[in-house]
C-alpha positions, 0 to 999 in steps of 0.5 A, spaced: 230 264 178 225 270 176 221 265 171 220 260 178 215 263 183 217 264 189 213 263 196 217 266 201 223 271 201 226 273 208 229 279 210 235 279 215 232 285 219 226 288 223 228 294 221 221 297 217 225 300 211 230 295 210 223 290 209 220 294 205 226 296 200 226 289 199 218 288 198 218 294 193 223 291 189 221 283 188 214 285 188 215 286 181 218 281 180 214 275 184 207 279 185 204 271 189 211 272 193 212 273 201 216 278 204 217 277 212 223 281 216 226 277 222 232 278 227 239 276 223 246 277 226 251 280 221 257 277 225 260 285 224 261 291 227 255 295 228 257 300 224 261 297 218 267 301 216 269 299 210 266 296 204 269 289 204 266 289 212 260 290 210 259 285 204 261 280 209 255 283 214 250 283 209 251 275 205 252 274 213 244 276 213 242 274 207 244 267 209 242 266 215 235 269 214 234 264 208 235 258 212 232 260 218 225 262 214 226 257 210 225 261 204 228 261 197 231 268 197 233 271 203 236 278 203 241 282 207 242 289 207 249 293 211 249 300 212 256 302 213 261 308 211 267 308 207 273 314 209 276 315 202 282 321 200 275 325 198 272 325 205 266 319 208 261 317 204 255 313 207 253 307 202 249 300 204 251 293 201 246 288 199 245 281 198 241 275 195 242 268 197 238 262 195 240 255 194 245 254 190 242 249 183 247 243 185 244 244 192 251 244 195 252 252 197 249 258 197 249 262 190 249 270 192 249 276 189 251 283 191 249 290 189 251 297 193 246 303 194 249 309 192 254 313 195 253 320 198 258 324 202 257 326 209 259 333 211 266 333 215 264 335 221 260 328 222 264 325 219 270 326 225 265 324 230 264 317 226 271 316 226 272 318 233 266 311 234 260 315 233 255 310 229 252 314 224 245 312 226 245 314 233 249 320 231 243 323 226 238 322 231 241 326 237 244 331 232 238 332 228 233 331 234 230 325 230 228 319 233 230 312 229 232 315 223 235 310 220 228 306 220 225 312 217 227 317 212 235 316 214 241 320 213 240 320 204 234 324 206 236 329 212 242 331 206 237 331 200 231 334 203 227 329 201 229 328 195 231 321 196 229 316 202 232 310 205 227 306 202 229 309 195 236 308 196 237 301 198 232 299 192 238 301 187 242 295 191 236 290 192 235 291 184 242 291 182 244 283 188 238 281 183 241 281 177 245 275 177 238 272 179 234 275 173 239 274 168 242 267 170 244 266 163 250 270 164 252 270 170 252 262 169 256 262 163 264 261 164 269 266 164 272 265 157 265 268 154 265 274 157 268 277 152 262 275 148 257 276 152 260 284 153 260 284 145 253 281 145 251 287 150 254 292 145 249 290 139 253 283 137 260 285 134 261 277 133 253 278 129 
């Protein structure tokens, strides 16, 4: 797709920082292209609990926004937390939706942003139903912090933003899109295409 220029891609949320992440990201792929945020439901919770919760909410975005532009991307980001043995780490998952060559689906792919762990303290709070969002502002004293330097930037000071993050997952649901002659190919290949990467042990 990268050697088609594309008109409009449309990102599933309002939220400014979700936009802007993806209109980073394509930009320098597709210059001439148009970047437009609209109101998208995710068909899950407010505040995702789960990887598997979250991928839904975000391809749930992405397709819906994609077929309500008329656009020829669409994009989908779902911010969500996982509880794992070694605490709560905060993470989005990211989405890419087009039309599918044969016209009959929806070809998607998936990128996750960075993980980081959240301070145990919050975490209880959003196990016991807190949303991370919310939460931050009153904590914080913050304002719609997710629509702004959001948690990753409250816990690196600054190091890195929302923004940042959530271009990690918008660059990495564009790989099967930029790079389509891999994703294309069977499964019996993989094993080449793995040795092609390491410097062509099948020469």
């Amino acid at each position: 797709m990268s050697q088609f220029a594309l008109r409009q891609i449309a990102v599933g949320s309002l939220n400014p920082v979700k936009i802007a992440a993806v209109r980073n990201v394509t930009q320098q792929i597709w210059p001439n292209s148009q970047v437009i945020g609209l109101a998208a439901a995710s068909g899950v919770r407010s505040q995702p609990l789960d990887d598997d919760e979250a991928i839904a909410g975000a391809i749930n975005r992405a397709r819906a926004a994609r077929t309500t532009a008329s656009a020829d991307l669409g994009f989908g980001l779902e911010g969500h937390v996982v509880d794992t043995p070694y605490g709560m780490f905060v993470s989005a998952w990211v989405a890419a939706a087009a039309v599918a060559p044969d016209g009959a689906a929806d070809l998607v792919g998936l990128g996750a942003a960075g993980r980081f762990q959240l301070p145990e303290w919050l975490a209880r709070e959003v196990r016991n139903g807190a949303e991370l969002g919310p939460l931050m502002d009153r904590t914080f004293h913050g304002e719609n912090t997710k629509q702004k330097q959001g948690a990753v930037g409250i816990f690196t000071n600054g190091l890195m933003e929302r923004t940042e993050a959530l271009q990690v997952g918008v660059t990495f649901a564009l790989t099967r899109f930029i790079n389509q002659e891999f994703y294309n190919r069977s499964t019996d290949n993989v094993y080449s295409i793995n040795a092609l990467l390491r410097g062509g042990a099948h020469g």
